[in-house]
MARDO-240352 format. One record per residue (C-alpha): z, x, y; residue in three letters. Coordinates in nm, 4 decimals, always signed. Example, Ala and Ser with C-alpha at 12.3 -4.5 7.8 and 13.67 -1.06 7.14 Angstrom:
<rec><pz>+0.7800</pz><px>+1.2300</px><py>-0.4500</py><rest>ALA</rest></rec>
<rec><pz>+0.7140</pz><px>+1.3670</px><py>-0.1060</py><rest>SER</rest></rec>
REM end
This chain:
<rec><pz>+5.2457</pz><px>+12.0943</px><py>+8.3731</py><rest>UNK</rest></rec>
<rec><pz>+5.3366</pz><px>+11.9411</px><py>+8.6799</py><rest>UNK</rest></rec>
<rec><pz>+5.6934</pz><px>+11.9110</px><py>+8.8188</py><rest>UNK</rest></rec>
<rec><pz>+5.8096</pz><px>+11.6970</px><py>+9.0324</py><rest>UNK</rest></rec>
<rec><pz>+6.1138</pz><px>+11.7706</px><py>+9.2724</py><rest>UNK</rest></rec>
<rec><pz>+6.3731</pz><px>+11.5063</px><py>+9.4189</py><rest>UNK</rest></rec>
<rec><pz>+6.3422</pz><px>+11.4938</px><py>+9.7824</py><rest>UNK</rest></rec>
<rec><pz>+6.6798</pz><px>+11.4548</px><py>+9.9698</py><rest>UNK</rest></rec>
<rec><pz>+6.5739</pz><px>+11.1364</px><py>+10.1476</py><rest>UNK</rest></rec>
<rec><pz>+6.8452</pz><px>+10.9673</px><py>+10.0609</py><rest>UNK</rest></rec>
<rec><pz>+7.1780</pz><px>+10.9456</px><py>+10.2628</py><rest>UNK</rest></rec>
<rec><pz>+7.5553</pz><px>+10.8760</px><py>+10.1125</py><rest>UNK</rest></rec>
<rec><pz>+7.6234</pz><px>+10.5088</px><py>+10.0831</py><rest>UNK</rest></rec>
<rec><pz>+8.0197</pz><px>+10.4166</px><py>+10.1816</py><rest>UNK</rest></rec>
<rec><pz>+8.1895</pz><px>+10.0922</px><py>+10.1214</py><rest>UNK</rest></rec>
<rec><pz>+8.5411</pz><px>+9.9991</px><py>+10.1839</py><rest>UNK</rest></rec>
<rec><pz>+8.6656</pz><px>+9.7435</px><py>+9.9627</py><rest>UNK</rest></rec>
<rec><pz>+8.9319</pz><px>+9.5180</px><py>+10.0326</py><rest>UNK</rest></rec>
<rec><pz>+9.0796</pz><px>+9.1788</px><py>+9.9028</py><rest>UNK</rest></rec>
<rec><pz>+8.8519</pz><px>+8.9025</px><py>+9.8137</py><rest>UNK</rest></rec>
<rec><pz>+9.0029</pz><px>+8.7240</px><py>+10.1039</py><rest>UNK</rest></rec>
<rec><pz>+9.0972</pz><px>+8.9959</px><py>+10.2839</py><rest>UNK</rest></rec>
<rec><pz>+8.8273</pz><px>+8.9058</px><py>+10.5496</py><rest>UNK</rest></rec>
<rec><pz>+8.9957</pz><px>+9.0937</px><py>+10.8541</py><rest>UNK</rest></rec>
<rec><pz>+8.9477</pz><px>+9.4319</px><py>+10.6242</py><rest>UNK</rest></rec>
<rec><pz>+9.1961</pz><px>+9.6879</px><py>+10.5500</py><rest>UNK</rest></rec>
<rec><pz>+9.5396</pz><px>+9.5986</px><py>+10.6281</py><rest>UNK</rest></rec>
<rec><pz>+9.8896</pz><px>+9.7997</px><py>+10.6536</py><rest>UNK</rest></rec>
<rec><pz>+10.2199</pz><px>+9.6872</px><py>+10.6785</py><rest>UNK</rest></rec>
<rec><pz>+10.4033</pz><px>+9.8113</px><py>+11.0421</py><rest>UNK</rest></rec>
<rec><pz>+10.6355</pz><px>+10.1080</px><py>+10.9594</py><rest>UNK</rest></rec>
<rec><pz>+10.4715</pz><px>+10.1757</px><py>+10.6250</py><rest>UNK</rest></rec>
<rec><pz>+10.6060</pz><px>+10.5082</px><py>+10.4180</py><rest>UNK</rest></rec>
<rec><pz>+10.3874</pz><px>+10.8381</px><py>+10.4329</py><rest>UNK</rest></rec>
<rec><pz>+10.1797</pz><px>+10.7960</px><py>+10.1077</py><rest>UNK</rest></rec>
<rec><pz>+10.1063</pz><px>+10.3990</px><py>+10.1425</py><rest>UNK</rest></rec>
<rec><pz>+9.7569</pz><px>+10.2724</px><py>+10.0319</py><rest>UNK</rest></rec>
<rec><pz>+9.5460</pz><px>+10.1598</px><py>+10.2506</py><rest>UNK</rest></rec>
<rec><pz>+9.2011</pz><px>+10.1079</px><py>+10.1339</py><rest>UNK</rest></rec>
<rec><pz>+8.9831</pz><px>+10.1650</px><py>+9.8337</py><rest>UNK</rest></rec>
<rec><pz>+8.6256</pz><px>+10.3787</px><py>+9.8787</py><rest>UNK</rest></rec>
<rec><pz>+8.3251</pz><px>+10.3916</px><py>+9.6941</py><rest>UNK</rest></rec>
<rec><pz>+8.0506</pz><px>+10.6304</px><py>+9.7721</py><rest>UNK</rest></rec>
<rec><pz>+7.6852</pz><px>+10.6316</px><py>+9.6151</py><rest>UNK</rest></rec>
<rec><pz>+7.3738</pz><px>+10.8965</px><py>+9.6513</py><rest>UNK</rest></rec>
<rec><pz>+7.0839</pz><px>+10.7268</px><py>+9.5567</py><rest>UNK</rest></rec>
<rec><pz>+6.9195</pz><px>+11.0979</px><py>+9.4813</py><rest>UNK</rest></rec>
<rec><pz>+6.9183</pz><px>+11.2780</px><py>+9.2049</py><rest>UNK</rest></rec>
<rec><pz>+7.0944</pz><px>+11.6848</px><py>+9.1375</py><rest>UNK</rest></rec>
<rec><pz>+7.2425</pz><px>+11.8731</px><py>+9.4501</py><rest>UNK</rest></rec>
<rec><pz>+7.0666</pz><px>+11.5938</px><py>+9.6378</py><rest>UNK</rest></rec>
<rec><pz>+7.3106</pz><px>+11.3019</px><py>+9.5179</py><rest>UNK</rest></rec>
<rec><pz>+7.6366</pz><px>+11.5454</px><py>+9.5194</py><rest>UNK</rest></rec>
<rec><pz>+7.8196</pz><px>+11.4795</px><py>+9.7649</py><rest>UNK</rest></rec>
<rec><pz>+8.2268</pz><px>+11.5787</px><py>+9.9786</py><rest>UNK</rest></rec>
<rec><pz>+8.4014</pz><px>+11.3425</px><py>+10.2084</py><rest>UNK</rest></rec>
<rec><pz>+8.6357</pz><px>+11.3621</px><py>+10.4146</py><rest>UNK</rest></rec>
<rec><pz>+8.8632</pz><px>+11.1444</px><py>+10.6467</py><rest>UNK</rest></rec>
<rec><pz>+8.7349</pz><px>+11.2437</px><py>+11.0118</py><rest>UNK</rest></rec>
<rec><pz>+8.8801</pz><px>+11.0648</px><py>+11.3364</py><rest>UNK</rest></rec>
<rec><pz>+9.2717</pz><px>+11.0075</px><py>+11.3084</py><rest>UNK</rest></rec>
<rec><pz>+9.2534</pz><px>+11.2719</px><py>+11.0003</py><rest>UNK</rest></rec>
<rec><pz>+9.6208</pz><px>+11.3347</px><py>+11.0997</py><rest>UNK</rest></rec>
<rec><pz>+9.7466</pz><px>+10.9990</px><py>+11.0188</py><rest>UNK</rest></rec>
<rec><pz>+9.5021</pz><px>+10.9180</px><py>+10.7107</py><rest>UNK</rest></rec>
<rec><pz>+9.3837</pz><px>+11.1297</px><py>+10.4117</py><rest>UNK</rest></rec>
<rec><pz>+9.1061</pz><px>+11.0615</px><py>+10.1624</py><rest>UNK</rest></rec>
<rec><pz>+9.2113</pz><px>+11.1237</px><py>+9.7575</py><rest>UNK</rest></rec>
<rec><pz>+8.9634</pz><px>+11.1451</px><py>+9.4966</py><rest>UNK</rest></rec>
<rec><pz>+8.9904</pz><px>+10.8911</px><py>+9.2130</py><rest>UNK</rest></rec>
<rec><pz>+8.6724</pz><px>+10.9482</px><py>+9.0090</py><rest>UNK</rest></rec>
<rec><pz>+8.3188</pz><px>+11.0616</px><py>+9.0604</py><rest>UNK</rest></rec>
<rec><pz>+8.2480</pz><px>+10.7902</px><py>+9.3279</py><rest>UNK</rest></rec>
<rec><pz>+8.5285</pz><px>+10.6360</px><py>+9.4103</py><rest>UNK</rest></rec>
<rec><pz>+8.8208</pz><px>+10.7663</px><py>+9.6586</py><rest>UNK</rest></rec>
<rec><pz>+9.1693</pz><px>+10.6357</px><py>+9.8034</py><rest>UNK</rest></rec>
<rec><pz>+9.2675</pz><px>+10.6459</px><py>+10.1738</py><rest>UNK</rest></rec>
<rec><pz>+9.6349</pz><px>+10.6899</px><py>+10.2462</py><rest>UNK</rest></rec>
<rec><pz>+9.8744</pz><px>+10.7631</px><py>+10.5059</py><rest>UNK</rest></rec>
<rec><pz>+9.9533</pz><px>+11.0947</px><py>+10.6242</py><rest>UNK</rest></rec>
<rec><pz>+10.2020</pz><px>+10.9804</px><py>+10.8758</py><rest>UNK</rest></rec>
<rec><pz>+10.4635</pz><px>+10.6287</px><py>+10.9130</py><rest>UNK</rest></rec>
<rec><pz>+10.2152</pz><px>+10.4302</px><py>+11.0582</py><rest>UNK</rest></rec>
<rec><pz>+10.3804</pz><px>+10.2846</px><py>+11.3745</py><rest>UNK</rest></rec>
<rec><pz>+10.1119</pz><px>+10.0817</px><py>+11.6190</py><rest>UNK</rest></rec>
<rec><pz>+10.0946</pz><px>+9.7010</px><py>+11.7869</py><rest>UNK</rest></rec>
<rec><pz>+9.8093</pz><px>+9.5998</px><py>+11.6315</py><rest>UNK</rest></rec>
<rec><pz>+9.5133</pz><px>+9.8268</px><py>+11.5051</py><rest>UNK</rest></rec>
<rec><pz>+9.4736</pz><px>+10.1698</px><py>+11.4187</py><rest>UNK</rest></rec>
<rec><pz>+9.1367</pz><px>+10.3269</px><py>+11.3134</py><rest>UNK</rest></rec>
<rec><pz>+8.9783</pz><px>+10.6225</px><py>+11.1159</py><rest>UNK</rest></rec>
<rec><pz>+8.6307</pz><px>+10.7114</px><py>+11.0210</py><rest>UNK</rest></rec>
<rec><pz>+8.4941</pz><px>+10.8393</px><py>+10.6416</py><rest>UNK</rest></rec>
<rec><pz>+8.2202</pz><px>+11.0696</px><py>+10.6672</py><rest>UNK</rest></rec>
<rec><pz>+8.0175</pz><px>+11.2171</px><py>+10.3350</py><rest>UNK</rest></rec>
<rec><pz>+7.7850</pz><px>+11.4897</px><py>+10.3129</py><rest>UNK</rest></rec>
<rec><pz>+7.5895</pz><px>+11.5721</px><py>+10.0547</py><rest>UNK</rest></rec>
<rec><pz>+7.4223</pz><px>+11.9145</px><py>+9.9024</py><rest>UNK</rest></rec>
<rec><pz>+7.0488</pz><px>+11.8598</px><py>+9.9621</py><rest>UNK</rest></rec>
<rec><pz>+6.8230</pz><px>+12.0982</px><py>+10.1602</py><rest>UNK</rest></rec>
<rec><pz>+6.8708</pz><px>+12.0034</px><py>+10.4363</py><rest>UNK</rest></rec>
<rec><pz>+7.2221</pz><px>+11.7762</px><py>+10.4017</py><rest>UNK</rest></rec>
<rec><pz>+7.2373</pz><px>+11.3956</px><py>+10.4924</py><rest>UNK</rest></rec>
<rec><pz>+7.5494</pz><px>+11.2455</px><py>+10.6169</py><rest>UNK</rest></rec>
<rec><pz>+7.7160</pz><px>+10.9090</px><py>+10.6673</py><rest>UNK</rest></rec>
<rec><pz>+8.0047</pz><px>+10.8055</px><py>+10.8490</py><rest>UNK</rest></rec>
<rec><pz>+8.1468</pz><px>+10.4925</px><py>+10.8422</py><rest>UNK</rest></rec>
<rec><pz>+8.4559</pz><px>+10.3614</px><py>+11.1192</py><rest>UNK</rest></rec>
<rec><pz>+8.7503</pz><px>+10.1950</px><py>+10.9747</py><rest>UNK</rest></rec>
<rec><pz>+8.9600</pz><px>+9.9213</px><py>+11.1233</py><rest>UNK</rest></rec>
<rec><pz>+9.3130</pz><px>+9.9088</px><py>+10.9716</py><rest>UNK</rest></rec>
<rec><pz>+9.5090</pz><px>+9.6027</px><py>+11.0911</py><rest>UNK</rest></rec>
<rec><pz>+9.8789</pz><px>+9.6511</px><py>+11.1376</py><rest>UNK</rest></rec>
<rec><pz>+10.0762</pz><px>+9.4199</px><py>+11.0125</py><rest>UNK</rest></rec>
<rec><pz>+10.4213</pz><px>+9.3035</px><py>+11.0894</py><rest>UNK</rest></rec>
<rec><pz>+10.7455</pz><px>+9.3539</px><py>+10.8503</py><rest>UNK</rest></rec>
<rec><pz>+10.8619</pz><px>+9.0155</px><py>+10.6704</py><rest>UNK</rest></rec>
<rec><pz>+11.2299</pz><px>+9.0795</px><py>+10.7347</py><rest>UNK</rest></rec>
<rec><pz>+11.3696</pz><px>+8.7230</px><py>+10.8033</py><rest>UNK</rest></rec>
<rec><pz>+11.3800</pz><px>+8.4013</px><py>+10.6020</py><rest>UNK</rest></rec>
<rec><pz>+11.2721</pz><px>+8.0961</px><py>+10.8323</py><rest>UNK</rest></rec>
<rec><pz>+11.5041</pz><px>+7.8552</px><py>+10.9154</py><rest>UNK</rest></rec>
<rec><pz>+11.4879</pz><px>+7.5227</px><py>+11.0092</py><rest>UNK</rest></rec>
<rec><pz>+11.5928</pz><px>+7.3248</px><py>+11.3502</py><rest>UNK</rest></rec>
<rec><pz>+11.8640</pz><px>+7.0697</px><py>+11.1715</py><rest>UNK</rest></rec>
<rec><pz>+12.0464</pz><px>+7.1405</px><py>+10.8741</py><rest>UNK</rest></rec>
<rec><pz>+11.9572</pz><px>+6.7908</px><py>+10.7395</py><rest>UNK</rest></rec>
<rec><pz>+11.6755</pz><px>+6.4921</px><py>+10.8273</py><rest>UNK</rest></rec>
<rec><pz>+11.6893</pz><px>+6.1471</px><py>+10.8452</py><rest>UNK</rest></rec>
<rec><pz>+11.4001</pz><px>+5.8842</px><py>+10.8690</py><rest>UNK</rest></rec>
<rec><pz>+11.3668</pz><px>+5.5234</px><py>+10.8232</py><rest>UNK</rest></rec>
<rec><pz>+11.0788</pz><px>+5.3167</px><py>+10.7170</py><rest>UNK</rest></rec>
<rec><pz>+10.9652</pz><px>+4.9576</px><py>+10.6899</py><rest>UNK</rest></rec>
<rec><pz>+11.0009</pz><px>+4.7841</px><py>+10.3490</py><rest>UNK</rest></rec>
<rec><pz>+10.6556</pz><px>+4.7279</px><py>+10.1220</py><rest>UNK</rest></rec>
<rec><pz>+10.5203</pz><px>+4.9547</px><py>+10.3990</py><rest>UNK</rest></rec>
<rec><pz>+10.1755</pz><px>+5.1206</px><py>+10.2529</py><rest>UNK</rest></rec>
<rec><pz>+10.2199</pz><px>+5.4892</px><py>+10.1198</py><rest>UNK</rest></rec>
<rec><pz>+10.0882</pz><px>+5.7450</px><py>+10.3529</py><rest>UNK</rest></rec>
<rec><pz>+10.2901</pz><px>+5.5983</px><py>+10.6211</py><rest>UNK</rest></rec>
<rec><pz>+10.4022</pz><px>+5.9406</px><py>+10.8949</py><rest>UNK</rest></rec>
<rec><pz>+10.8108</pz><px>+5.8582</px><py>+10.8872</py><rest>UNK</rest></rec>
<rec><pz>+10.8924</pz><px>+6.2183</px><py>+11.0957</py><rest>UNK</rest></rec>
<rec><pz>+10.8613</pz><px>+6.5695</px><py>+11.0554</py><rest>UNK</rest></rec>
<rec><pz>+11.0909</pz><px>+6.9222</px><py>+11.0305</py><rest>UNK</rest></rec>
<rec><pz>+11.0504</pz><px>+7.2414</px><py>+11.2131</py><rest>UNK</rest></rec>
<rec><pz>+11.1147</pz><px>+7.5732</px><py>+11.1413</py><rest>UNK</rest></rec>
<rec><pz>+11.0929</pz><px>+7.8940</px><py>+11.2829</py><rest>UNK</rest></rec>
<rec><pz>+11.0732</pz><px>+8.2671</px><py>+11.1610</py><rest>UNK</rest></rec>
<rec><pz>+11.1270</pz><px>+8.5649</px><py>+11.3451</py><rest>UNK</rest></rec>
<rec><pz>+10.8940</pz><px>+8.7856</px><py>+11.2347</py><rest>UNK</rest></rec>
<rec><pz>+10.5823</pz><px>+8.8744</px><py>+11.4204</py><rest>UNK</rest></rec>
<rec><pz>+10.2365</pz><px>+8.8010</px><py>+11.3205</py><rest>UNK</rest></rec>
<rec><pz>+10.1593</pz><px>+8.6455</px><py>+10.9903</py><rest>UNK</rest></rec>
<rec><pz>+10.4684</pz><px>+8.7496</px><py>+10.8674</py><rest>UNK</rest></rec>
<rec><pz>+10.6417</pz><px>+8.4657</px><py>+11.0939</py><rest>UNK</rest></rec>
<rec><pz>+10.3701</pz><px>+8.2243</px><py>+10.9813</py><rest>UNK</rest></rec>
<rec><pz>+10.6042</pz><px>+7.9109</px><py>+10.8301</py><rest>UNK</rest></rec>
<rec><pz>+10.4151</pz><px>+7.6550</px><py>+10.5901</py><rest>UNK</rest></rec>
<rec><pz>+10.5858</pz><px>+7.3941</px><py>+10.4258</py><rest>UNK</rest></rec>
<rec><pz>+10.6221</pz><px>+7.2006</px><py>+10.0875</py><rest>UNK</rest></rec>
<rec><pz>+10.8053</pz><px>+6.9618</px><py>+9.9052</py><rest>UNK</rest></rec>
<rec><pz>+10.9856</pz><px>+7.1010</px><py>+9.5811</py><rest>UNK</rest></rec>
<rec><pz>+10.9510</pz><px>+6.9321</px><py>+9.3063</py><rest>UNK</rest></rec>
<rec><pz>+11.1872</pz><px>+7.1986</px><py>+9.1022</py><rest>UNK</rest></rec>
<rec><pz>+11.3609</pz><px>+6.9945</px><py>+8.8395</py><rest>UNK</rest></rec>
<rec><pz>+11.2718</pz><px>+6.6481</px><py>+8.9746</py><rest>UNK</rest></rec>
<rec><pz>+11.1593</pz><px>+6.3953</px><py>+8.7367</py><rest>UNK</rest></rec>
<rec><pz>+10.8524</pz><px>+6.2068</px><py>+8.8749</py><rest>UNK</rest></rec>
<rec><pz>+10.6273</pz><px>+6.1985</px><py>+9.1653</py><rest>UNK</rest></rec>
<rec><pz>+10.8177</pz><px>+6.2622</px><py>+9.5207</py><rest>UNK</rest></rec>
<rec><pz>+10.8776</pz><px>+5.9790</px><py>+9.7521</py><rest>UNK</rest></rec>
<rec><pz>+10.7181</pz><px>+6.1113</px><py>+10.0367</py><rest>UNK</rest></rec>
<rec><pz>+10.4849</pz><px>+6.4235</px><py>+10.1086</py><rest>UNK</rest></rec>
<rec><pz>+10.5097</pz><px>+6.7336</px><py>+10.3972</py><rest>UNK</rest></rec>
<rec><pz>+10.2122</pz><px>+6.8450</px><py>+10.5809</py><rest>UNK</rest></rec>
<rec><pz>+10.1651</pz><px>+7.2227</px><py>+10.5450</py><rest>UNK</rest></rec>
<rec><pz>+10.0627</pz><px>+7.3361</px><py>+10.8875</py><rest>UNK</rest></rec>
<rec><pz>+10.2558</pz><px>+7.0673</px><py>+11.1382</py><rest>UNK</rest></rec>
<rec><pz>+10.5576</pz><px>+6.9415</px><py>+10.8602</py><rest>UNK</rest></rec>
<rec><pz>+10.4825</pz><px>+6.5541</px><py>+10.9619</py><rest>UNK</rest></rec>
<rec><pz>+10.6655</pz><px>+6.4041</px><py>+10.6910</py><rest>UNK</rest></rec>
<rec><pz>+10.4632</pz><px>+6.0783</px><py>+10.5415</py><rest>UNK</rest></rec>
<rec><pz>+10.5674</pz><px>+5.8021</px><py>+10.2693</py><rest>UNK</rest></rec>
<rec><pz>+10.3656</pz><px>+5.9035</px><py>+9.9208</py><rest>UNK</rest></rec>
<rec><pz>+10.4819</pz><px>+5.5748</px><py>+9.7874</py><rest>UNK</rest></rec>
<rec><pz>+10.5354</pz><px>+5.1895</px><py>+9.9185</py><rest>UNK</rest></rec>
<rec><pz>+10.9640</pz><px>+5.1346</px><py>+9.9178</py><rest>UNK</rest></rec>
<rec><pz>+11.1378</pz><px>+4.8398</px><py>+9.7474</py><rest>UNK</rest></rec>
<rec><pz>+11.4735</pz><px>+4.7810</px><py>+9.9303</py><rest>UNK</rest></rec>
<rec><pz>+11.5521</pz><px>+4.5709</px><py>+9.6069</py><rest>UNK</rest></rec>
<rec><pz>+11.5083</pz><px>+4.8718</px><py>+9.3594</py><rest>UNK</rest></rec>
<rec><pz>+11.6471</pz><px>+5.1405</px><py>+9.5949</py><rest>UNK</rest></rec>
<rec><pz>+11.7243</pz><px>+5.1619</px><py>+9.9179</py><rest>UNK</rest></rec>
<rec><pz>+11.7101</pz><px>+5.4916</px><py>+9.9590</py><rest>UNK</rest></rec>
<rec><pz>+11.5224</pz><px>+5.8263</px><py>+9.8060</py><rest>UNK</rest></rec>
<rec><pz>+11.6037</pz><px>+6.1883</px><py>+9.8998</py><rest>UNK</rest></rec>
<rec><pz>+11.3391</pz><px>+6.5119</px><py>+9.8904</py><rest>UNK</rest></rec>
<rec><pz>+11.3976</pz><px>+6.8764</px><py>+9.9986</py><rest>UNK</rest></rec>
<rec><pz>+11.1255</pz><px>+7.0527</px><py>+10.2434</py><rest>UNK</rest></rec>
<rec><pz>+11.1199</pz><px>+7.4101</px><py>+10.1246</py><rest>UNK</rest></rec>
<rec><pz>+10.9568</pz><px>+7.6202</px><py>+10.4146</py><rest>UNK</rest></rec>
<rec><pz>+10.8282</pz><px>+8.0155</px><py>+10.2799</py><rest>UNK</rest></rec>
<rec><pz>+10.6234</pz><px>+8.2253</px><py>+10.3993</py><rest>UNK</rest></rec>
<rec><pz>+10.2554</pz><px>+8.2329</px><py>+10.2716</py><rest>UNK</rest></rec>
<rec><pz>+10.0083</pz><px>+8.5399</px><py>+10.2628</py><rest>UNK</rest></rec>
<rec><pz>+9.6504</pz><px>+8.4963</px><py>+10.3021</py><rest>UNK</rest></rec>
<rec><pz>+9.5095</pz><px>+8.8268</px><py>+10.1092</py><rest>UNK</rest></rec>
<rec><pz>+9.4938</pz><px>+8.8447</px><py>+9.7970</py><rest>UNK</rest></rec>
<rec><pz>+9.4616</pz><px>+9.1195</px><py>+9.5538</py><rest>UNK</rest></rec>
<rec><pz>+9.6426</pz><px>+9.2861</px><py>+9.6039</py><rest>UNK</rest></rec>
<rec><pz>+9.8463</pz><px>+8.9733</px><py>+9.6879</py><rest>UNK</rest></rec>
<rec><pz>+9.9520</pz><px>+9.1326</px><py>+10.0272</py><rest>UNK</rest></rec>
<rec><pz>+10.2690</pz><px>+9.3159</px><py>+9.9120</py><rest>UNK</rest></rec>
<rec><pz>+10.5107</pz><px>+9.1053</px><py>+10.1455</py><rest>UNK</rest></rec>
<rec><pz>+10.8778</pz><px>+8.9362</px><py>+9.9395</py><rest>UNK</rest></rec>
<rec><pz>+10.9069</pz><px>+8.5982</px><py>+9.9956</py><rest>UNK</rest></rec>
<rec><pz>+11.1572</pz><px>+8.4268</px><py>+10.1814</py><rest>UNK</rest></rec>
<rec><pz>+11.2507</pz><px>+8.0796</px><py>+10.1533</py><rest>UNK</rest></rec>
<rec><pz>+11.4899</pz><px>+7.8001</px><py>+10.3089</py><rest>UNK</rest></rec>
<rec><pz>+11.5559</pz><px>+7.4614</px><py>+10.2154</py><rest>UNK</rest></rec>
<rec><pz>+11.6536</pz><px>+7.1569</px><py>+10.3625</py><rest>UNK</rest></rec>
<rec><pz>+11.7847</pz><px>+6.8265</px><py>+10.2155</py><rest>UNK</rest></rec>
<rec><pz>+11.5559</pz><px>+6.5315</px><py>+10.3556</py><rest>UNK</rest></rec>
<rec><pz>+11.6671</pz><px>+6.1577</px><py>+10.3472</py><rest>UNK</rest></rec>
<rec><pz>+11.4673</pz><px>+5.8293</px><py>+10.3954</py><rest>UNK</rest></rec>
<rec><pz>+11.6278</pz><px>+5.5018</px><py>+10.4278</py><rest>UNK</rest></rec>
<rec><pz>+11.4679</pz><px>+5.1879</px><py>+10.4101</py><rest>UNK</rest></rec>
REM end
């Protein structure tokens, strides 16, 4: 009979997974509680017996993050401490496993630090006016809002959109996202009305998802007219 023994030649894989579109990586919010979430682990030991067993540990900034076993191969990091920084903290996961001799891999975290979404944007004028020509073609640029938000980072990113809430039909006119240029969806009639009326609603958007970035949303609205 011959037996054949694993060799430990095999190190611990780590991954941290984040959002699908969570391309920047792990993220926290500034000022998060002790305890919040921060990133999902997965470890795998391609070896087999004490070879493939493996421990890991937070190591680097082990005072502001800990490491919490889910299951077998997967693990939680969390904070230890309120997590209170301008822009980036960082931490590093290291595993070991129980093969003669051990292999280990570490793998350095970036956390991203995120600002608070604590006020609702609001907009330069309380109310808009534009004009356009008669039987002038649809996608005609008649103005645009503004708004502003005072949150830092993404959290004072404004986007814009026109509610359709309880309307009955397609909107007379259309609001850019990104700039809020304001432009004619349809071509105006003077005979049939002289006048239509939208409202702009202006909210704050996340980017992650998955998570869905954990952010409430605040809104404002503003009454548009256009005269023709």
């Amino acid at each position: 009979m011959v037996r054949v023994d694993d060799v430990n030649d095999n190190a611990p894989t780590i991954r941290i997974n984040t959002p699908a579109r969570g391309s920047r990586g792990p993220e926290i919010v500034n000022g998060s509680d002790v305890g919040s979430f921060v990133a999902h682990v997965t470890v795998e030991d391609r070896d087999s017996g004490p070879n493939g067993r493996f421990h890991c540990r937070v190591t680097d900034n082990s005072r502001a993050f800990d490491l919490r076993q889910l299951y077998d191969t997967e693990f939680k990091v969390v904070t230890l401490t309120r997590i209170v920084a301008a822009e980036r903290v960082a931490f590093a996961v290291t595993c070991r496993d129980e093969g003669r001799p051990p292999l280990s891999s570490t793998l350095p975290v970036d956390v991203s630090v995120i600002g608070r979404n604590e006020h609702a944007p609001e907009f330069e004028l309380t109310e808009y006016g534009f004009v356009v020509a008669e039987n002038e073609q649809a996608g005609r640029v008649v103005g645009s809002v503004s708004a502003a938000d005072g949150d830092d980072g993404p959290a004072g990113t404004v986007r814009y959109r026109v509610d359709t809430d309880g309307t009955n039909g397609e909107p007379c006119a259309d609001v850019d996202p990104t700039t809020g240029a304001v432009a004619t969806s349809m071509t105006f009639d003077r005979e049939r009305a002289a006048s239509c009326e939208i409202f702009v609603l202006e909210t704050f958007w996340t980017t992650v998802s998955a998570v869905l970035r954990q952010w409430p949303q605040l809104t404002a609205l503003r009454d548009l007219r256009a005269g023709v």
